[in-house]
KOLVEXKOL-871535 format. One record per residue (C-alpha): y, z, x; residue number from 1. Coordinates in steps of 0.1 Angstrom, whole numbers, always signed. Layout:
BEGIN
north  up  east  drenba
Y  Z  X  NUM
...
//
This chain:
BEGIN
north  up  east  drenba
-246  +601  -448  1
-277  +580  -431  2
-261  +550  -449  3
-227  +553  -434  4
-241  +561  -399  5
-264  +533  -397  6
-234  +508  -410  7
-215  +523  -379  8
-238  +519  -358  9
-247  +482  -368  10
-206  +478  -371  11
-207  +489  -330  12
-232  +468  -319  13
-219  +436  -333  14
-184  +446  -319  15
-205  +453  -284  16
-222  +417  -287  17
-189  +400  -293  18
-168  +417  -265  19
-196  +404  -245  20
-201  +367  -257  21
-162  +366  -250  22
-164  +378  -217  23
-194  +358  -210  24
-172  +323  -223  25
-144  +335  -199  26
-169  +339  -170  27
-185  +307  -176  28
-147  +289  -183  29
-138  +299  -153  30
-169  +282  -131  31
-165  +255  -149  32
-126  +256  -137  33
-136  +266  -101  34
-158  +238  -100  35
-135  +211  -111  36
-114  +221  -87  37
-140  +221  -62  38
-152  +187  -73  39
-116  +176  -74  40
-110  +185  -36  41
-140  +169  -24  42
-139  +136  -43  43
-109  +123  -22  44
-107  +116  +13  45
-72  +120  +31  46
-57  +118  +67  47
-38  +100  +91  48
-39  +62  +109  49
-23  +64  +144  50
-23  +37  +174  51
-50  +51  +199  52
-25  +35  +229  53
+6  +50  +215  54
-3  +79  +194  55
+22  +62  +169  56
+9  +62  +130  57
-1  +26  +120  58
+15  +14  +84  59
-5  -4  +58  60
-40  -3  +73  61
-62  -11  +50  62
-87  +19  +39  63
-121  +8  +19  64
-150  +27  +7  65
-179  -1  +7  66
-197  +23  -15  67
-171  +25  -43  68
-156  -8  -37  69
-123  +7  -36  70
-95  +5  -11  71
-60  +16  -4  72
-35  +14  +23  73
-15  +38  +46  74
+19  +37  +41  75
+46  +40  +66  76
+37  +76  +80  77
+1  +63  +83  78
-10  +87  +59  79
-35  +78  +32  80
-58  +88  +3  81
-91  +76  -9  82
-115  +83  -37  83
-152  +91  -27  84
-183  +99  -44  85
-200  +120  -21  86
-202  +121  +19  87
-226  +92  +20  88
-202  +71  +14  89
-189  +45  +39  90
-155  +38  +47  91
-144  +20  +71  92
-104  +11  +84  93
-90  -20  +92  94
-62  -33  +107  95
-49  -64  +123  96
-49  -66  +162  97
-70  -33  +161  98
-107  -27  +162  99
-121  -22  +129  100
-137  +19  +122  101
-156  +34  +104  102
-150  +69  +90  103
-177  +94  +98  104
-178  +120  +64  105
-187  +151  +75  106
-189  +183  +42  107
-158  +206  +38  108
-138  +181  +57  109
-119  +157  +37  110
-89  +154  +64  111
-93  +133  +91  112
-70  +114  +121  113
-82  +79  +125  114
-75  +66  +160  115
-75  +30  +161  116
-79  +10  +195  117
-64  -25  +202  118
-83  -55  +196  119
-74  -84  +222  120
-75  -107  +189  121
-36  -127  +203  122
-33  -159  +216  123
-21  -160  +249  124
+21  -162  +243  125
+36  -198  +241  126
+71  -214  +250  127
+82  -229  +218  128
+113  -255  +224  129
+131  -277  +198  130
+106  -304  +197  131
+78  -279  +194  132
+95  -266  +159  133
+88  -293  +137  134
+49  -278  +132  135
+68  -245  +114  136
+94  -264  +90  137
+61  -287  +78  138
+42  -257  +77  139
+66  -236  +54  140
+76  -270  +33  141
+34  -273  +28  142
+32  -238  +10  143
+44  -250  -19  144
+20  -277  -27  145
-7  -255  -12  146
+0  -224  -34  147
-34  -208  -51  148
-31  -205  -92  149
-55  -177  -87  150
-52  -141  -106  151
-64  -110  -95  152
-56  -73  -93  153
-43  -58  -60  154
-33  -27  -50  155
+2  -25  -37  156
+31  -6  -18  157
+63  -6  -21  158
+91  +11  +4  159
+128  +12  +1  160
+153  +22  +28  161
+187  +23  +25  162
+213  +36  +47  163
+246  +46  +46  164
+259  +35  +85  165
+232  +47  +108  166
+225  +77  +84  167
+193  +71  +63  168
+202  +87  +27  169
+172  +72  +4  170
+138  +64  +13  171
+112  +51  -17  172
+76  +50  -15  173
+56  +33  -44  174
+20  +27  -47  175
+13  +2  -81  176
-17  -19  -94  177
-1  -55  -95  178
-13  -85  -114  179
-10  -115  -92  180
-10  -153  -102  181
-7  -167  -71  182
+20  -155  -46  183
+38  -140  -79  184
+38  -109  -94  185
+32  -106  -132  186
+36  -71  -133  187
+34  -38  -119  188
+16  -6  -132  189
+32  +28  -110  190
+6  +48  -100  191
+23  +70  -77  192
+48  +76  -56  193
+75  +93  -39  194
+113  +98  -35  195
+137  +116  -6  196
+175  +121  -8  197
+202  +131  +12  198
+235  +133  +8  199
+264  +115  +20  200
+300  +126  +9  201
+291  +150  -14  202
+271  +128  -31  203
+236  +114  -42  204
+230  +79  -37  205
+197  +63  -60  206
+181  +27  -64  207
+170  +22  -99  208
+146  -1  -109  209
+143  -14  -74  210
+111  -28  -78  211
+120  -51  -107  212
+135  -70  -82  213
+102  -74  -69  214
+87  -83  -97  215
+113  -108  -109  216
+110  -123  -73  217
+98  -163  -78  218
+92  -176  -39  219
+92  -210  -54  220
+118  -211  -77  221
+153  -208  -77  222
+168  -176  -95  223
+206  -165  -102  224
+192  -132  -94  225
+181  -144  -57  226
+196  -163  -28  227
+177  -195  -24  228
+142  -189  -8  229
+129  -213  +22  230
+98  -213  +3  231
+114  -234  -24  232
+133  -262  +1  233
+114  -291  +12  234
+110  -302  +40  235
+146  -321  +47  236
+165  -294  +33  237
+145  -265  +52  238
+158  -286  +79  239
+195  -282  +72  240
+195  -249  +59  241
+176  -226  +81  242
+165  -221  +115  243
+129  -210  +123  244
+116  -190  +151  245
+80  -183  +160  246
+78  -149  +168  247
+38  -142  +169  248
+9  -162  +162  249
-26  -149  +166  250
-65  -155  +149  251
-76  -135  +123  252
-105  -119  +118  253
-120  -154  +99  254
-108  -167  +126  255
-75  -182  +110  256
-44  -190  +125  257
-16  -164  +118  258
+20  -179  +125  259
+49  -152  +118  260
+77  -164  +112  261
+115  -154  +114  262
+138  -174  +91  263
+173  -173  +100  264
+197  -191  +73  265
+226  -211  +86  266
+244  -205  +61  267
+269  -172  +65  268
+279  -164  +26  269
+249  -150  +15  270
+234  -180  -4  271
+201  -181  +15  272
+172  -155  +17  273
+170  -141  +54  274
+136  -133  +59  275
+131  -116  +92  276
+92  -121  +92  277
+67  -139  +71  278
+31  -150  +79  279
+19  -182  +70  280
-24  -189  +73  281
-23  -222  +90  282
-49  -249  +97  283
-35  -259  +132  284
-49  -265  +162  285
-32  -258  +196  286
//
């Protein structure tokens, strides 16, 4: 009987050691899980861009970590989220006509409210009268000849809004890595985004493939897809077909000239793009 009892007992205490090597992989499974999650949580930095003056959130500020060399911008709620290494990091918030700021990262606080105070970076306002408008028409017709070849990788957003009367019933928020050549996109790689629908009669109303549009978009050529763009006129023809307004003009940070611009076709039957603001970087001195 020795036999038997001591292949019992041997039988039990491998039985014991593998209930606890199991229990011991859960254990350590789950603080490897509770620390991913943990890391997870604290390798992003999120929060809100608002206008110090008017407690209002500020859209597309741009949000880079210096450390990581990464960046993103807020979108149209000012809200915003970046990737971080660890709380020595250093971001830092910029935004045209507002002082630049840099984030404080503080542990167990990866929310924050960024309060951005003006910058008195405008030119002092100026009368613009018919004589006065030649400068924008030669300044839009130049763009073409002065278009960059360059290509690069930037991080951009996309927003959609459509409504239905005065009653908003879509609203699209995109965030994509786009390959630029130039001032075209070559493609766009969705990294995230977001969608919001209400109804109107009973029914669902969607945009699909929206940002093909964007992609497809050719500022310098002309496209059956497109009305004509101003960008793509020269300088007689800008002339006759559109009317330009100077609605802002201000110095950059590098000190460049900003002039926004509001191009108003003359044309009624849709043939023209209407562009109610685009900024041009000028080399003009007034």
């Amino acid at each position: 009987m020795r036999p038997l009892k001591l292949l019992y007992n041997n039988v039990t205490f491998i039985i014991a050691l593998l209930v606890s090597m199991f229990c011991m992989s859960i254990f350590t499974k789950v603080l490897v899980a509770q620390n991913e999650n943990q890391q997870q949580s604290t390798n992003f930095l999120q929060g809100y861009v608002m206008s110090q003056t008017t407690q209002q959130p500020i859209a597309y500020a741009t949000i880079y970590n210096h450390t990581t060399r990464m960046g993103t911008v807020s979108n149209s709620e000012g809200y915003f989220k970046i990737r971080i290494n660890d709380y020595n990091d250093s971001v830092a918030v910029t935004m045209l006509g507002y002082r630049n700021y840099h984030i404080g990262l503080t542990p167990n606080n990866n929310f924050v409210s960024v309060m951005l105070r003006d910058n008195p970076l405008l030119i002092p306002e100026i009368t613009v009268t018919a004589q006065d408008e030649l400068y924008l028409y030669e300044a839009v017709a130049a763009c073409e000849s002065n278009q960059t070849k360059n290509r690069f990788i930037a991080k951009t957003y996309f927003e959609l809004e459509t409504y239905a009367g005065n009653k908003q019933i879509e609203l699209i928020e995109s965030y994509y890595h786009a390959k630029v050549n130039g001032y075209d996109i070559e493609e766009l790689n969705l990294k995230c985004g977001r969608i919001g629908l209400q109804k109107y009669n009973d029914r669902f109303f969607v945009s699909v493939e929206s940002s093909q549009a964007v992609n497809i978009l050719r500022l310098f050529e002309q496209s059956n897809y497109f009305p004509q763009s101003p960008m793509g006129l020269g300088l007689k023809k800008l002339q006759k077909n559109y009317n330009l307004y100077l609605t802002k003009k201000y110095k950059d940070v590098s000190d460049h000239t900003i002039l926004v611009i509001e191009y108003l076709p003359k044309d009624t039957l849709g043939n023209f793009l209407l562009a109610k603001f685009g900024s041009i970087r000028h080399n003009i001195k007034c």
